[in-house]
C-alpha positions as CSV (number, residue, x, y, z in Angstrom):
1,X,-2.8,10.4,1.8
2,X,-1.3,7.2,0.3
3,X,2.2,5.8,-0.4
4,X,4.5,7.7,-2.7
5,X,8.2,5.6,-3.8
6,X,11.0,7.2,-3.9
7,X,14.5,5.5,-5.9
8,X,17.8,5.9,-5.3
9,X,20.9,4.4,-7.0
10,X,23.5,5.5,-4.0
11,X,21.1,5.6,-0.9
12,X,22.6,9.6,-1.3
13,X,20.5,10.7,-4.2
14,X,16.4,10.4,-3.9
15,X,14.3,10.5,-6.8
16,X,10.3,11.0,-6.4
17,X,8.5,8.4,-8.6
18,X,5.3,10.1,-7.4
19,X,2.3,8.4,-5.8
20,X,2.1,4.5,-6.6
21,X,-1.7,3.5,-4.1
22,X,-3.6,6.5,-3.2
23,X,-7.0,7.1,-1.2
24,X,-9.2,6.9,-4.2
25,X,-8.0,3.4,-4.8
26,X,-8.9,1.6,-1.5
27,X,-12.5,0.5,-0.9
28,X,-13.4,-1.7,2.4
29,X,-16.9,-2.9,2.0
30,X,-18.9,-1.4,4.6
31,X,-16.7,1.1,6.2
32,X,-16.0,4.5,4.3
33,X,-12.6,6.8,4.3
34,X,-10.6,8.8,4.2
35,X,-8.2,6.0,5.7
36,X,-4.7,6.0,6.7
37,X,-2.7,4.1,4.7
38,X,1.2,3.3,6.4
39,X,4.4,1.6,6.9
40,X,4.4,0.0,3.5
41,X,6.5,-3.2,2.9
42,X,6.7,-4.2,-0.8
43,X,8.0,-7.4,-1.2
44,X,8.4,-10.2,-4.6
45,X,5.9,-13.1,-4.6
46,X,7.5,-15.3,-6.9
47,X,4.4,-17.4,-7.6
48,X,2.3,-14.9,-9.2
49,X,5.0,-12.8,-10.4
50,X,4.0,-9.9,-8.8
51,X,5.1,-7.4,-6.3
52,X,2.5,-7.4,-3.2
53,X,2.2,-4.6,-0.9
54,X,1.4,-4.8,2.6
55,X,0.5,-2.1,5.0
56,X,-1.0,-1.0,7.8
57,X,-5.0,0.2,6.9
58,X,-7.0,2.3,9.5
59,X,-9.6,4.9,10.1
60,X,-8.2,8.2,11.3
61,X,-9.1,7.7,15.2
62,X,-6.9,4.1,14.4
63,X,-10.7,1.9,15.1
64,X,-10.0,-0.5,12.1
65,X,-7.0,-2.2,12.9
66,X,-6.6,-3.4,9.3
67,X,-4.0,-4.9,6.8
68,X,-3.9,-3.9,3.1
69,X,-2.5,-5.6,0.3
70,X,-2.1,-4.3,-3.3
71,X,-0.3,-5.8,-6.1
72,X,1.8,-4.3,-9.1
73,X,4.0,-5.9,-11.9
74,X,7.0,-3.4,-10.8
75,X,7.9,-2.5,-7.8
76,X,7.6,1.1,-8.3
77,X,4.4,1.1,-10.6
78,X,0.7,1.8,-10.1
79,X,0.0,-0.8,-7.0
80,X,-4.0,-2.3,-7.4
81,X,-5.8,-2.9,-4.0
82,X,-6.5,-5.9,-3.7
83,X,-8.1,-6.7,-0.4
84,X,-7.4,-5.4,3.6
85,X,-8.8,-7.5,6.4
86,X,-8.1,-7.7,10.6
87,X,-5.1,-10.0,11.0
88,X,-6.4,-10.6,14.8
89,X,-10.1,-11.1,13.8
């Protein structure tokens, strides 16, 4: 249960990178896994220089309604959880 990134050169071809956020890695103050971590989006922030994941962050019966963001200096390195919080409050 995490995000695993895959790279391809051809869009034919897939190679596993392996597991880049993973449970053990995601702490919410207050609330206590396992989560679901999904639909990643990894995008450049050109500010800090680092690639910053968003996701979609939740208990397993979906009652936390949470967004995650982690940060890593490639786009297909370890990613460091940084913070998740309810977008609608």
């Amino acid at each position: 249960h995490g995000v695993n990134c895959y790279h391809s050169k051809d869009l034919l071809s897939w190679t596993n990178i392996g597991e880049v956020l993973g449970q053990k890695q995601v702490s919410i103050k207050g609330l206590s896994g396992p989560y679901v971590i999904e639909r990643p989006k990894v995008l450049w922030n050109a500010a800090s220089k680092l690639f910053v994941m968003w996701f979609h962050l939740d208990s397993d019966n979906y009652g936390y309604r949470y967004v995650g963001v982690a940060t890593s200096p490639t786009p297909d390195g370890k990613f460091t959880f940084i913070d998740a919080f309810q977008p609608d409050g």
